[in-house]
MIGU-210499 format. One record per residue (C-alpha): residue number from 0; y, x, z; residue in three letters. Coordinates in steps of 0.25 Angstrom, whole numbers, plus 5000, padded with zeros to 4 digits. Layout:
% MIGU-210499
+-----+------+------+------+---------+
: num :    v :    u :    w : residuo :
+-----+------+------+------+---------+
: NUM :    Y :    X :    Z :     ALA :
...
+-----+------+------+------+---------+
***
This chain:
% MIGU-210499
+-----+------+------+------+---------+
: num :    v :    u :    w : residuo :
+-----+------+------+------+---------+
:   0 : 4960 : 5014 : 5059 :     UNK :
:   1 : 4972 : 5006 : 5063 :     UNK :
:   2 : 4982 : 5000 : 5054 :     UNK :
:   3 : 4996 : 5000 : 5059 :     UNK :
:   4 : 4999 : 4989 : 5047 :     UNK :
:   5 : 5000 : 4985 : 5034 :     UNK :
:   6 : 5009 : 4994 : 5027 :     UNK :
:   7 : 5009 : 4987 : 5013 :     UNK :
:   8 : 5004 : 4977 : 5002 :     UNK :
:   9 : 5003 : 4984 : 4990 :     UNK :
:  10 : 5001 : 4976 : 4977 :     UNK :
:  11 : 5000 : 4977 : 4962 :     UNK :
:  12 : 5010 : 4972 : 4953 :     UNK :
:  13 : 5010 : 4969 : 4939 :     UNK :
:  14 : 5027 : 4971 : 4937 :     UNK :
:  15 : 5031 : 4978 : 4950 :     UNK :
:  16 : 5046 : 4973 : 4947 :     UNK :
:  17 : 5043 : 4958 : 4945 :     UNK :
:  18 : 5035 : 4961 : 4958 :     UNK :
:  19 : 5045 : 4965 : 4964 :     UNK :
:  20 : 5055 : 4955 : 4962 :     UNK :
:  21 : 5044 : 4945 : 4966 :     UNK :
:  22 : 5042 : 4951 : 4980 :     UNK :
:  23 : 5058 : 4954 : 4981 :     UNK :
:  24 : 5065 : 4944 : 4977 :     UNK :
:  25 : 5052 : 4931 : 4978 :     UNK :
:  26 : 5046 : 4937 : 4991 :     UNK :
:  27 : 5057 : 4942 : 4997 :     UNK :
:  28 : 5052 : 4957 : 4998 :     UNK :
:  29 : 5060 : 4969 : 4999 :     UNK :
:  30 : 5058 : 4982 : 4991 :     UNK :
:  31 : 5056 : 4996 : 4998 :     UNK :
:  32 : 5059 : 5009 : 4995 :     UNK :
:  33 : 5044 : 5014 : 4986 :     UNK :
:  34 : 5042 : 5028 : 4980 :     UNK :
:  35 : 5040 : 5031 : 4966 :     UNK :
:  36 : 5024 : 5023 : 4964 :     UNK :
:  37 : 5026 : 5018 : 4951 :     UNK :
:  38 : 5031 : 5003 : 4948 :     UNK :
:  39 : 5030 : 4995 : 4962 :     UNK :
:  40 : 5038 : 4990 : 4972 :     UNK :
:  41 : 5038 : 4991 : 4989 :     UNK :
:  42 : 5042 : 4980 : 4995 :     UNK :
:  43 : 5044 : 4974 : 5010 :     UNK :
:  44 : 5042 : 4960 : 5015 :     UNK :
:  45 : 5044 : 4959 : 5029 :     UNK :
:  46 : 5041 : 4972 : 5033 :     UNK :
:  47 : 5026 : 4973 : 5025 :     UNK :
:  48 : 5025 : 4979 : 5012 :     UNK :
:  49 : 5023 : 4976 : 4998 :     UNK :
:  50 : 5019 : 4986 : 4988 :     UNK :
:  51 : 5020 : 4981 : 4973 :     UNK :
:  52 : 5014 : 4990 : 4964 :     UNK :
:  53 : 5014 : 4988 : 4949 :     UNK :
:  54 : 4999 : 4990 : 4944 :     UNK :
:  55 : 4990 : 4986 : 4933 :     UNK :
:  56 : 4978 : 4990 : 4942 :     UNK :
:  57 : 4970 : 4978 : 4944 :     UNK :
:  58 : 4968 : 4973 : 4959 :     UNK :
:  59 : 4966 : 4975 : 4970 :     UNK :
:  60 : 4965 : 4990 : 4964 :     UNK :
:  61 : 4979 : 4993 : 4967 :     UNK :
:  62 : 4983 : 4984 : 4978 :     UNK :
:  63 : 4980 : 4985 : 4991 :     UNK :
:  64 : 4986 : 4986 : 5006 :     UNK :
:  65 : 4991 : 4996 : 5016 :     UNK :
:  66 : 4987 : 4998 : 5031 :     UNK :
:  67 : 4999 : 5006 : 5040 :     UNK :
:  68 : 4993 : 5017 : 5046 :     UNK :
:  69 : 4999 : 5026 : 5056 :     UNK :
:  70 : 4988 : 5038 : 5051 :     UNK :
:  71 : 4983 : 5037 : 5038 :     UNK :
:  72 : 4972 : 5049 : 5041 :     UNK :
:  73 : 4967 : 5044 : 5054 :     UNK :
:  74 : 4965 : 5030 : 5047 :     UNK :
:  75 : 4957 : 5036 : 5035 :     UNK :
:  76 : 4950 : 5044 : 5043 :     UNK :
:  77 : 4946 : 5031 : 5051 :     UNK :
:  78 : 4944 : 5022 : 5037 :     UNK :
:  79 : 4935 : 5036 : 5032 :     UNK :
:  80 : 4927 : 5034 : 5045 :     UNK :
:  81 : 4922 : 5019 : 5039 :     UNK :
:  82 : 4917 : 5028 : 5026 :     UNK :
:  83 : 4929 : 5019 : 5021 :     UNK :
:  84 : 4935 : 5029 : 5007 :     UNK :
:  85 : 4948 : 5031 : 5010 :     UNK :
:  86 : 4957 : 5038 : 4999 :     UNK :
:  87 : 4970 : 5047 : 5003 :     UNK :
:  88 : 4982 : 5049 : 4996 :     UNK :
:  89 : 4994 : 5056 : 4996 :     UNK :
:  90 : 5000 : 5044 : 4999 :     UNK :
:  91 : 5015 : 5043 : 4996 :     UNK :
:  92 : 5023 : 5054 : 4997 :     UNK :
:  93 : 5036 : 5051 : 5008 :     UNK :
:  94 : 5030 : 5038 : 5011 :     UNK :
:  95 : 5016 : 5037 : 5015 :     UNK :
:  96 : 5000 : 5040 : 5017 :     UNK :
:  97 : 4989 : 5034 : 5010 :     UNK :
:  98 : 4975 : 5031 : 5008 :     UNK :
:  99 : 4968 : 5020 : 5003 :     UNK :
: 100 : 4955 : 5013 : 5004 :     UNK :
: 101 : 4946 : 5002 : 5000 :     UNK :
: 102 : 4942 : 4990 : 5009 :     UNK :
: 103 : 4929 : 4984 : 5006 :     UNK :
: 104 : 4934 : 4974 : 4997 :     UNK :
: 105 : 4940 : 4985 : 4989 :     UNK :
: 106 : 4954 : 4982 : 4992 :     UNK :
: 107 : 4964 : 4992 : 4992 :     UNK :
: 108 : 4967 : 4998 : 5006 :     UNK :
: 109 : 4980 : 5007 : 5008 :     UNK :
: 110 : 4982 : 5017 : 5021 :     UNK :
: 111 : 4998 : 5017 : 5023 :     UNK :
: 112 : 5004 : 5029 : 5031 :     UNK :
: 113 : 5018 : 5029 : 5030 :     UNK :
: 114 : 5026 : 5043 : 5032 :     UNK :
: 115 : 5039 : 5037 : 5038 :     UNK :
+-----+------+------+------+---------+
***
């Protein structure tokens, strides 16, 4: 595998609006166009993005970080090939292709292929 980047930080939030007014207007972010998730926010800082999601989970359960990949399939066939469990989804419907896996430590590890 070879990533092409890191598509986004995603992060869980107790109140996705006072997060978001944080990020905008203290940090300087600015919000992007999200599909219907539930409560949270996409934002840009600089061309790297910020996810908020609004979560009771406990962490790091629900947070995590993307890796850009330009084939989501060859990549988990290559992550597969380390006896490494990588779970697919059907991604985002218009926006992108996912899958998910654990590093060693436990955290949170997204697969990102964007559609457009």
């Amino acid at each position: 595998m070879k990533p092409a980047g890191i598509h986004h930080v995603s992060i869980c939030v107790g109140d996705a609006d006072t997060a978001l007014a944080f990020y905008r207007d203290v940090l300087g972010f600015t919000e992007l166009p999200r599909p219907d998730l539930g409560p949270g926010y996409w934002l840009d800082g600089g061309g790297q993005q910020l996810h908020l999601m609004q979560s009771d989970e406990a962490r790091p359960r629900s947070d995590h970080f993307a890796i850009l990949v330009d084939d989501i399939d060859e990549c988990v066939a290559d992550i597969e090939r380390h006896d490494v469990k990588v779970y697919r989804t059907d991604g985002i419907a218009g926006v992108c292709k996912q899958a998910f896996l654990h590093d060693p430590s436990g955290n949170f590890v997204e697969l990102n292929q964007p559609l457009a």
